[in-house]
Structure formats: structure tokens, C-alpha cells
SENU-758422 format. One line per field, with one value per residue: residue in one letter; x, y, z of N, C-alpha, C in turn. Coordinates in nm, 2 decimals. Layout:
! residues N
rest	(a; ...) .
n_c1	(X; ...) .
n_c2	(Y; ...) .
n_c3	(Z; ...) .
ca_c1	(X; ...) .
ca_c2	(Y; ...) .
ca_c3	(Z; ...) .
c_c1	(X; ...) .
c_c2	(Y; ...) .
c_c3	(Z; ...) .
! end
This chain:
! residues 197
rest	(x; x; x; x; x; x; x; x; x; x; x; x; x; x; x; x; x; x; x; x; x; x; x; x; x; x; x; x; x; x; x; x; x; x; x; x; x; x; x; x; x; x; x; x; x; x; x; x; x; x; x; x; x; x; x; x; x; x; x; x; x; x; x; x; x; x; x; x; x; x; x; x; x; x; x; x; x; x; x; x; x; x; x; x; x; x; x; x; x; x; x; x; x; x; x; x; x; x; x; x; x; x; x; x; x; x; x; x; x; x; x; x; x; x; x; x; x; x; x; x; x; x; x; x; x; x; x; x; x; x; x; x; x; x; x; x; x; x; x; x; x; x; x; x; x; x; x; x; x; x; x; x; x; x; x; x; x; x; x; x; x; x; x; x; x; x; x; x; x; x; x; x; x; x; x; x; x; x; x; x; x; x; x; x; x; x; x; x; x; x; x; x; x; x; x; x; x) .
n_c1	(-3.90; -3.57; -3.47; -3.26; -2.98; -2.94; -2.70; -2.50; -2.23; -2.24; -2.17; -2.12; -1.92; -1.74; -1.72; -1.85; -2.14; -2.09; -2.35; -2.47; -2.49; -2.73; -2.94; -3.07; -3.18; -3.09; -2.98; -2.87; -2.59; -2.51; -2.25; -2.06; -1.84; -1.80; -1.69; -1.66; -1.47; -1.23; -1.29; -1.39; -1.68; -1.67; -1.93; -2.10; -2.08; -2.30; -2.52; -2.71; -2.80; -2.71; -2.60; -2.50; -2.20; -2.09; -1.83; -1.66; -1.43; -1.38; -1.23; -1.18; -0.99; -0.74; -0.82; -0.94; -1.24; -1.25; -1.47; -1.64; -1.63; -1.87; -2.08; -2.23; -2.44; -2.35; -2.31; -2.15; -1.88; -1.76; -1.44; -1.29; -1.02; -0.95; -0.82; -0.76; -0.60; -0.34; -0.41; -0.56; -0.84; -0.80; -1.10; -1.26; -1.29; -1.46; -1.69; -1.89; -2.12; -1.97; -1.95; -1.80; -1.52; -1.38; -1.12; -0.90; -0.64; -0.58; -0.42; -0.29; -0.15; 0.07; 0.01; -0.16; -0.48; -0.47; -0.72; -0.90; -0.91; -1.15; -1.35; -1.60; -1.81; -1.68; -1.61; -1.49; -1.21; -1.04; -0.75; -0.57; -0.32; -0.19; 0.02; 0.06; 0.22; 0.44; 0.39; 0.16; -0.12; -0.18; -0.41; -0.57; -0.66; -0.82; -1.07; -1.28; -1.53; -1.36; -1.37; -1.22; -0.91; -0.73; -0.43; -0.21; 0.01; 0.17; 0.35; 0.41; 0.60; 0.77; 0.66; 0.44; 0.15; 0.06; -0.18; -0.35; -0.34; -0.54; -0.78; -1.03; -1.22; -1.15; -1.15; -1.01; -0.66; -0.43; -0.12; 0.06; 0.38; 0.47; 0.69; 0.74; 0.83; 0.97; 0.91; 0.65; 0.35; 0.42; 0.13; -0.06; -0.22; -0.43; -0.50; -0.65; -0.87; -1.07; -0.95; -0.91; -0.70) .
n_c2	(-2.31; -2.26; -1.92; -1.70; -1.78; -1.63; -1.65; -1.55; -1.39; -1.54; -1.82; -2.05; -2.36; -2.61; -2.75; -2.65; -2.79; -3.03; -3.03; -2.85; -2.76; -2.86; -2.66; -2.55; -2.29; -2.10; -1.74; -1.54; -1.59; -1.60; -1.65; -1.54; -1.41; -1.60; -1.92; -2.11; -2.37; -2.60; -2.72; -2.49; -2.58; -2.75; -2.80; -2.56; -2.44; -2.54; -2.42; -2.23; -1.96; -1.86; -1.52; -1.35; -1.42; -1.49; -1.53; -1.43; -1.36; -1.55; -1.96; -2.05; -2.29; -2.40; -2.45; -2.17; -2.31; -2.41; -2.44; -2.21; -2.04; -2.10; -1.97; -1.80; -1.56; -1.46; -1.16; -1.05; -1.16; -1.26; -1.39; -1.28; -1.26; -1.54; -1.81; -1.94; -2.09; -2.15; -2.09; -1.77; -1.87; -1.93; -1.89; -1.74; -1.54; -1.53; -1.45; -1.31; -1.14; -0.99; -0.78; -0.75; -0.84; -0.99; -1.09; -1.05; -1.06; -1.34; -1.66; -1.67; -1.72; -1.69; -1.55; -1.27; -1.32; -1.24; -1.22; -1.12; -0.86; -0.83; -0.82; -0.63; -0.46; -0.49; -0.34; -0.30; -0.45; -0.62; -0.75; -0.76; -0.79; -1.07; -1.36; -1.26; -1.28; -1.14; -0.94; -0.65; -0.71; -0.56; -0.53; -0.48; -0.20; -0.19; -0.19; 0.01; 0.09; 0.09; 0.13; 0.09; -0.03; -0.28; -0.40; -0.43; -0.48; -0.72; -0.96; -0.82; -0.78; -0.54; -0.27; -0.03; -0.09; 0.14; 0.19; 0.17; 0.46; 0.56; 0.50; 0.65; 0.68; 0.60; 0.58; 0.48; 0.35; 0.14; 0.02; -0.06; -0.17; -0.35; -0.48; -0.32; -0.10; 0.22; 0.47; 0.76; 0.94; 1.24; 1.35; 1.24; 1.31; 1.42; 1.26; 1.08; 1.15; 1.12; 1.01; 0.97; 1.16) .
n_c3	(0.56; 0.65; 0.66; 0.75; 0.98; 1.33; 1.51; 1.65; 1.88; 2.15; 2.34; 2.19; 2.12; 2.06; 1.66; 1.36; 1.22; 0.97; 0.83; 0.79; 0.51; 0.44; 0.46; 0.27; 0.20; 0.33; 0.37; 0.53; 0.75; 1.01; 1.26; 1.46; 1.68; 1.87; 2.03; 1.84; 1.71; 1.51; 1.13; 0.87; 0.74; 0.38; 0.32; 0.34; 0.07; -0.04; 0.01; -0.17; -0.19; -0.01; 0.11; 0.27; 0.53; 0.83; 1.03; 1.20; 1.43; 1.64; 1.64; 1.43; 1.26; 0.98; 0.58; 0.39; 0.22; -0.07; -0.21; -0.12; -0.33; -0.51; -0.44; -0.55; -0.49; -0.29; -0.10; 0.10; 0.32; 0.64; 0.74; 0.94; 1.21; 1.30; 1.32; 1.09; 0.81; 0.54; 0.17; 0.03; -0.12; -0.46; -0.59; -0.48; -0.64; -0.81; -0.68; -0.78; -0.68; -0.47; -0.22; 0.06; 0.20; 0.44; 0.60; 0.78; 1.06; 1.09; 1.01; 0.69; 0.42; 0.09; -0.22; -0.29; -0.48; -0.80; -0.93; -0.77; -0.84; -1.04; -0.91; -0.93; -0.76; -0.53; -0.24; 0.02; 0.12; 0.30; 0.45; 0.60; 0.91; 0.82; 0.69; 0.43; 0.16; -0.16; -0.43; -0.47; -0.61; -0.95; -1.06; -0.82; -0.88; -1.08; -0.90; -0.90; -0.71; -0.49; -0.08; 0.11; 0.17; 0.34; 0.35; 0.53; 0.76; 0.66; 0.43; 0.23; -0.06; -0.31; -0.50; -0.45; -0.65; -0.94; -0.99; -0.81; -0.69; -0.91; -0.79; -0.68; -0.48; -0.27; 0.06; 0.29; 0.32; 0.38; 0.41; 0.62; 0.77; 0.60; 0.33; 0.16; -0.08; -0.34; -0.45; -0.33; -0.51; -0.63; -0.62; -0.47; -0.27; -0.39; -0.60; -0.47; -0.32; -0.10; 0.08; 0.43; 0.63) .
ca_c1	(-3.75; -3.49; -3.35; -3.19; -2.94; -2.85; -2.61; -2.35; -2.24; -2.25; -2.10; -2.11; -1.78; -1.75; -1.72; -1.98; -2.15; -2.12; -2.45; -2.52; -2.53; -2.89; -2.99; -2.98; -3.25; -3.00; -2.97; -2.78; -2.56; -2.41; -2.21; -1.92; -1.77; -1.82; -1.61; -1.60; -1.33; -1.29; -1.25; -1.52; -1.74; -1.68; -2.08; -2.17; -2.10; -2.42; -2.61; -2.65; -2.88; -2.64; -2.59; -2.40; -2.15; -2.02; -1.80; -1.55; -1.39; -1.41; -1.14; -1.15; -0.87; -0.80; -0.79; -1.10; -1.30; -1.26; -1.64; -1.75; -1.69; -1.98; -2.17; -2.32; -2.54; -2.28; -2.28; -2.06; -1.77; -1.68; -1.42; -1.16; -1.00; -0.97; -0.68; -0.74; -0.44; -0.38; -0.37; -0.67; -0.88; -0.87; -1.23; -1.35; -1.25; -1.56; -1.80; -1.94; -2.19; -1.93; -1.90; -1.73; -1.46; -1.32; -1.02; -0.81; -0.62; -0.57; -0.23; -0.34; -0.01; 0.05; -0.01; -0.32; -0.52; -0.51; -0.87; -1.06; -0.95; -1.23; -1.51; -1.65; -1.88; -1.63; -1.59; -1.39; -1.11; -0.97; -0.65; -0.46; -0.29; -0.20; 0.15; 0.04; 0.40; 0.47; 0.37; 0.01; -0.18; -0.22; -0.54; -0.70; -0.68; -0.94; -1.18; -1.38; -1.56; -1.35; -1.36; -1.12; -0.84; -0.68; -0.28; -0.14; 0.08; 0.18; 0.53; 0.42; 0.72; 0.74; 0.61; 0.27; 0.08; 0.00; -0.34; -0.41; -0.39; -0.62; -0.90; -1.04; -1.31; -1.10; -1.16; -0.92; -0.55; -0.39; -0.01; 0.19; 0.47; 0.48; 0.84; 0.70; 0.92; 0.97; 0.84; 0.49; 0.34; 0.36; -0.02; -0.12; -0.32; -0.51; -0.56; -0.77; -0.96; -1.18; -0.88; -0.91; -0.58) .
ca_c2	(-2.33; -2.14; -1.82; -1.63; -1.81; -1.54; -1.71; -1.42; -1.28; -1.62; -1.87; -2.17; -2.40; -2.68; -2.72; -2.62; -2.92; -3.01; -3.09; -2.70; -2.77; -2.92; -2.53; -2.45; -2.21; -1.99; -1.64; -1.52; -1.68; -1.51; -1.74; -1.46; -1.41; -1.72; -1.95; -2.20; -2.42; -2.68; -2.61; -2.45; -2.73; -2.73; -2.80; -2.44; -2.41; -2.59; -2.36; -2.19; -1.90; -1.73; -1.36; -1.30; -1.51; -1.41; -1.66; -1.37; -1.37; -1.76; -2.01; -2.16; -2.34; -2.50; -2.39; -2.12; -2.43; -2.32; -2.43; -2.07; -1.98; -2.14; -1.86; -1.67; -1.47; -1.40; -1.02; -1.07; -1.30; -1.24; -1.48; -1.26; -1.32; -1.69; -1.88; -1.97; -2.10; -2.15; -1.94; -1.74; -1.94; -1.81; -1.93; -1.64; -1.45; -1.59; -1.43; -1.14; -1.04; -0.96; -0.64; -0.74; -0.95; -0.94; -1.19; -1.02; -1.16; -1.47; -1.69; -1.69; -1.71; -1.71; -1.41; -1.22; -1.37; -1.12; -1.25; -1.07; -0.74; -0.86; -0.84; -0.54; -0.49; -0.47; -0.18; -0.35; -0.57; -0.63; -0.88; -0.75; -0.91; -1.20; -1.34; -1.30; -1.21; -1.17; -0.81; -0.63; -0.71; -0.40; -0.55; -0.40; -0.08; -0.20; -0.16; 0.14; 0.14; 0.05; 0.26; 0.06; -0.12; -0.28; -0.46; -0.37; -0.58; -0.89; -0.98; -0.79; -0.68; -0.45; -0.13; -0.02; -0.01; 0.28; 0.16; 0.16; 0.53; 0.59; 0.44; 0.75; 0.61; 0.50; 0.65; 0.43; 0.29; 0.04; -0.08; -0.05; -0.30; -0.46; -0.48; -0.22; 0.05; 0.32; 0.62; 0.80; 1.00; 1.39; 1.45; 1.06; 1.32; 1.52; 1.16; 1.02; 1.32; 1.10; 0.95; 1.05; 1.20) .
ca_c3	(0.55; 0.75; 0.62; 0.85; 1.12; 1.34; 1.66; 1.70; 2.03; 2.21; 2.37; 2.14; 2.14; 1.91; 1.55; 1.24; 1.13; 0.80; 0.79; 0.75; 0.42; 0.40; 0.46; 0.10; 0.15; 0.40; 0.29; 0.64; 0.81; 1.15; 1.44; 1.47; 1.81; 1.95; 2.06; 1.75; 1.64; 1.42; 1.01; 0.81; 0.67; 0.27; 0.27; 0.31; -0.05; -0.11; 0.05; -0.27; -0.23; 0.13; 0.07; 0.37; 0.59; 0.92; 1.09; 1.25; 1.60; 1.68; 1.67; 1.34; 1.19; 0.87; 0.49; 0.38; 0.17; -0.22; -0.23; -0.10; -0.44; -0.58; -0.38; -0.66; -0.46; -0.16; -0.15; 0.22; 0.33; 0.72; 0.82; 1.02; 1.40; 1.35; 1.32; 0.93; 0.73; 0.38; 0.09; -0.01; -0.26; -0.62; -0.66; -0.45; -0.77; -0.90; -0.59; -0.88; -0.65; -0.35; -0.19; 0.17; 0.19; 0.54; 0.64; 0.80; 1.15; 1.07; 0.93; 0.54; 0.34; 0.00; -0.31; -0.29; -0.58; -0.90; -0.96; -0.70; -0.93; -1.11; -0.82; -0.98; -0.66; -0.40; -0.17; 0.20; 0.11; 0.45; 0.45; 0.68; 0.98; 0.81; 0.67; 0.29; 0.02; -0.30; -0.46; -0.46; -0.78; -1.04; -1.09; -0.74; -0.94; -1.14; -0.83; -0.88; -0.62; -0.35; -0.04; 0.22; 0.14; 0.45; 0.35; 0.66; 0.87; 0.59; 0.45; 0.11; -0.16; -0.43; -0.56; -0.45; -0.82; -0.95; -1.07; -0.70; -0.70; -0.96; -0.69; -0.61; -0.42; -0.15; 0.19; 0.38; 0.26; 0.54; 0.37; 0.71; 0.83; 0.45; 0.27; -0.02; -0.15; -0.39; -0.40; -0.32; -0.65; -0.59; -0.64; -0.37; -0.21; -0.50; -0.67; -0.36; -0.25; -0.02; 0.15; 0.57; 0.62) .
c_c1	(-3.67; -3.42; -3.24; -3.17; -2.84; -2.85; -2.54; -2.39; -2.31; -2.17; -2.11; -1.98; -1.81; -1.68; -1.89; -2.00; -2.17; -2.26; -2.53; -2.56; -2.64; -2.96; -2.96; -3.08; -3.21; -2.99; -2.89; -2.74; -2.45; -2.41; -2.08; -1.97; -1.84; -1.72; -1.59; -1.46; -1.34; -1.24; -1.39; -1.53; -1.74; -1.87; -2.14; -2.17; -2.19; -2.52; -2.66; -2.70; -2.79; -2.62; -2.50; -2.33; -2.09; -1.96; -1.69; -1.59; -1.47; -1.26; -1.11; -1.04; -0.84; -0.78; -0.92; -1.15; -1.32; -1.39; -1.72; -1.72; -1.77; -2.12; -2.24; -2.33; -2.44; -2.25; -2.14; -2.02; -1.74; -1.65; -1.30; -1.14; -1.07; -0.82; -0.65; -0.60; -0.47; -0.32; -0.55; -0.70; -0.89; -1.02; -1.30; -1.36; -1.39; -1.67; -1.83; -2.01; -2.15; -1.93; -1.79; -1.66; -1.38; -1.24; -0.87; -0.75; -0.66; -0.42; -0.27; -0.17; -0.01; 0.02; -0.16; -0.35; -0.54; -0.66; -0.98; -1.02; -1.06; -1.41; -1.54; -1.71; -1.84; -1.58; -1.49; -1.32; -1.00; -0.87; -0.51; -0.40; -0.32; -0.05; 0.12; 0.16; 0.33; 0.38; 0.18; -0.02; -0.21; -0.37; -0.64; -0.71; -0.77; -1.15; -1.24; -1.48; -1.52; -1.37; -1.26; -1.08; -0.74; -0.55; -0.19; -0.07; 0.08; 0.32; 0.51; 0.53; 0.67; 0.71; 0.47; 0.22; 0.04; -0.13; -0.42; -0.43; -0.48; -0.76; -0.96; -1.20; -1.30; -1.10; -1.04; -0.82; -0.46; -0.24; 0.08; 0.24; 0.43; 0.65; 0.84; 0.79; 0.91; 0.88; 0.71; 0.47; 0.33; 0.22; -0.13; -0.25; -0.45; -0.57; -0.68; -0.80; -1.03; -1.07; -0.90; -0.75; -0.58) .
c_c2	(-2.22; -2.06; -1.75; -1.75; -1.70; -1.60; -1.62; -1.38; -1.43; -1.71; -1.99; -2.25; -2.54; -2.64; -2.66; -2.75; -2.95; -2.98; -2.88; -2.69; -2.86; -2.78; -2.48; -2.34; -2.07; -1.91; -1.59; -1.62; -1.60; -1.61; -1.64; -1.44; -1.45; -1.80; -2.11; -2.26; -2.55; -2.57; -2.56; -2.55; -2.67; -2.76; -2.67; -2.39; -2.46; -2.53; -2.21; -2.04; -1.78; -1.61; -1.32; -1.44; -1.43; -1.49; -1.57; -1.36; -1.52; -1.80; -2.12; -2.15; -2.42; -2.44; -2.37; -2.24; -2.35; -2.34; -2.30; -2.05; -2.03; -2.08; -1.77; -1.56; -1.40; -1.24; -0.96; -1.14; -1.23; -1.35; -1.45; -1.27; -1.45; -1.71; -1.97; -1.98; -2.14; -2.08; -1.94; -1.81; -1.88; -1.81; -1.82; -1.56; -1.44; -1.52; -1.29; -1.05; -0.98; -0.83; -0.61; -0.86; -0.91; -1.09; -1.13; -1.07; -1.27; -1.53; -1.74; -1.67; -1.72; -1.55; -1.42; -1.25; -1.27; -1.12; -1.16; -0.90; -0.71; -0.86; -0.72; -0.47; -0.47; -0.36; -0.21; -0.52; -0.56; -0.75; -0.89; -0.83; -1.05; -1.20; -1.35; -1.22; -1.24; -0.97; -0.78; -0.63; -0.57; -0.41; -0.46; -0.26; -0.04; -0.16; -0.03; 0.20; 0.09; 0.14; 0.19; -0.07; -0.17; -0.42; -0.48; -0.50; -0.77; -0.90; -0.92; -0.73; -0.58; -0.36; -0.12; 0.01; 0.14; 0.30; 0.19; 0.34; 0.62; 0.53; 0.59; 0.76; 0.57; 0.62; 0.62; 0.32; 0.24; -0.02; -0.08; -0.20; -0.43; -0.43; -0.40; -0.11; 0.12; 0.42; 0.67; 0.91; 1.14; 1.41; 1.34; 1.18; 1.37; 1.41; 1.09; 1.12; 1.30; 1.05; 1.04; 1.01; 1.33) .
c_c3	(0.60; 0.63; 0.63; 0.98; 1.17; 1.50; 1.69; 1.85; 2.10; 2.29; 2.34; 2.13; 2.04; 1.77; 1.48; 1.20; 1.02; 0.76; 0.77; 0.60; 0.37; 0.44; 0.36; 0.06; 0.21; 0.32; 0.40; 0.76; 0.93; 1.26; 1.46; 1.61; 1.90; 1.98; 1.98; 1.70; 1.56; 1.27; 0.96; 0.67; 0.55; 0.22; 0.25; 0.23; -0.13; -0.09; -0.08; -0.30; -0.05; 0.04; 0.14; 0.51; 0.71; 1.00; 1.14; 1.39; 1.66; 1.67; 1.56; 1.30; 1.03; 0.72; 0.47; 0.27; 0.00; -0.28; -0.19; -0.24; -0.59; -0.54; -0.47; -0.64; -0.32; -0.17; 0.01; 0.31; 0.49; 0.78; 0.89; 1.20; 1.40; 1.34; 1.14; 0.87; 0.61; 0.30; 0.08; -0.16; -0.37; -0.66; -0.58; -0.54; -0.81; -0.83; -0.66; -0.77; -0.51; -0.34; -0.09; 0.13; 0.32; 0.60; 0.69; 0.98; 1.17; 1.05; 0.77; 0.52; 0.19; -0.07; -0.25; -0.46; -0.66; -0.93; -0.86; -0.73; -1.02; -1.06; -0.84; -0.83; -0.55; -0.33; 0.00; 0.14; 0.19; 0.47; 0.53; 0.83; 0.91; 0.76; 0.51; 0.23; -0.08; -0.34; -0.49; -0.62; -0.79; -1.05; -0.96; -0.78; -0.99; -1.03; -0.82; -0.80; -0.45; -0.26; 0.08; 0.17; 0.26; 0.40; 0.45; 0.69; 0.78; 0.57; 0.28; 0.03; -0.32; -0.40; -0.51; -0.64; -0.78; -1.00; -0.90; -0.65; -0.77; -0.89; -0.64; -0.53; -0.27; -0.01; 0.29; 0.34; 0.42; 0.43; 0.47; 0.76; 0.70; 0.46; 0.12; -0.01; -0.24; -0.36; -0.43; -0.45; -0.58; -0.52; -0.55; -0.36; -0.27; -0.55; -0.57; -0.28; -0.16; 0.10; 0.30; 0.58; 0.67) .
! end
């Protein structure tokens, strides 16, 4: 039974056929930068044992399928440089054993889900380039071991939390070309000591 499909770095064109989901013994799944289009088949949430997804730089379209988060075991989500629309599913909230979560260039809209303050596990929460508003949850504060947070370039308002400078973990902070204001804490740079700067 197949475990590893590794397509990347190709030139496949088309869609994903649903039918990917009768590989429920998949543990990797790499077709990134190819030339895919089409949406992403809601079957791949049957595949119930993936660990890692890689469906970045292609041409998909479409809303991310709120059946990835019946992923359990997904420890990495790449679905950025497509053309994805939508909002981000709250059900990825649910992906405990995530670490990557990479969606960024894309047209996702909508809040960033408070729930994936909860992915204990996550260290690259990349969501930039996209048009996502409304204010940054307090909750990614709770991520203790993040080390790159990439916000950059959305239509984000408000206050940066201040829970987000208690991350002292974080290597790399991305909030440029948002709509955030107030003011930076005296001590930003003393509190993230790992930050490159």
C-alpha cells in the first residue's frame, strides 16, 4: 500500500482527483510546484493516517476543504502560491499534532481563526499575502513554541496583542502593510531575544 507520493517539481496540469482518497494509508503527500488547478478534493480528509501535505505553488482554486481537519496525525499543511479563496477553516484548529501551517499567497479572507492558538505544536504560521481583516487573536500568544510568525501584507486592524510579545521563541515577526496601530512595548526587543533584527 502506497505511502509516500512524492510528484513535486513537475509539470502536471489538471485537477487532484478525488479519488486520492482511497490512499488512506498515505503518510506524504507532495505535488507542489506544479501546474495544478482545479479545487482541493474534500476526500483527502479520508486519507486519515497523512502527516504532511504539500500542494504549494500550483494553481488551485476554491475553498481549503474543512475535512483536512479530521487529519489527526497531519504534523504539515503546505497550501501557499495558489489562488485559494475562502476563509480559513476553524476545523484546522483541531490539527493537535500540527507544527507547519503554510498558506500564505493566496486570496483567503475572513478573521484568522482564534482556534489555531490552541495548536500547542506549532512553530511556522505563515498567512501572509492574503486579504485576511479583523484583529490578530491574543490567543497566538499562547504559542510557545512558535519561531515564525508571517501576517504581513493582509487588511489586518487593531492592536498587535501583547500576548504575542511574550513568544519568546520567535525568530521571525512579519506584520507589514496591515492597518495595526498603537504603540511598540519599550523592552519588544529584550522580550524576543531570538528575534533577527
Amino acid at each position: 500500500l502506497l505511502r509516500e507520493l512524492e510528484l513535486g517539481d513537475n509539470q502536471f496540469t489538471g485537477d487532484i482527483p478525488p479519488e486520492i482518497g482511497q490512499l488512506t494509508r498515505l503518510r506524504m503527500l507532495n505535488l507542489s510546484s506544479n501546474y495544478l488547478q482545479g479545487s482541493i478534493p474534500a476526500s483527502i480528509g479520508e486519507c486519515a493516517e497523512l502527516m504532511s501535505i504539500d500542494l504549494g505553488n500550483n494553481q488551485l482554486q476554491g475553498e481549503i476543504p474543512a475535512e483536512l481537519g479530521a487529519l489527526k496525525n497531519l504534523v504539515r499543511l503546505g497550501l501557499h502560491e495558489n489562488a485559494l479563496s475562502g476563509e480559513i477553516p476553524r476545523s484546522l484548529a483541531d490539527l493537535q499534532s500540527l507544527g507547519a501551517l503554510s498558506l500564505f499567497k493566496n486570496r483567503l479572507h475572513g478573521e484568522i481563526p482564534p482556534g489555531l492558538g490552541n495548536l500547542t505544536n506549532l512553530y511556522h504560521l505563515l498567512l501572509a499575502h492574503n486579504m485576511l481583516s479583523g484583529a490578530i487573536p491574543s490567543s497566538l500568544g499562547m504559542l510557545s513554541g512558535l519561531s515564525w510568525l508571517e501576517l504581513g501584507f493582509n487588511n489586518l486592524t487593531g492592536l498587535i496583542p501583547s500576548s504575542i510579545w511574550n513568544v519568546s521563541s520567535l525568530t521571525e515577526l512579519n506584520l507589514q502593510q496591515n492597518m495595526l496601530h498603537g504603540t511598540m512595548p519599550p523592552d519588544v526587543f529584550n522580550s524576543l531575544p531570538h528575534l533577527q533584527h
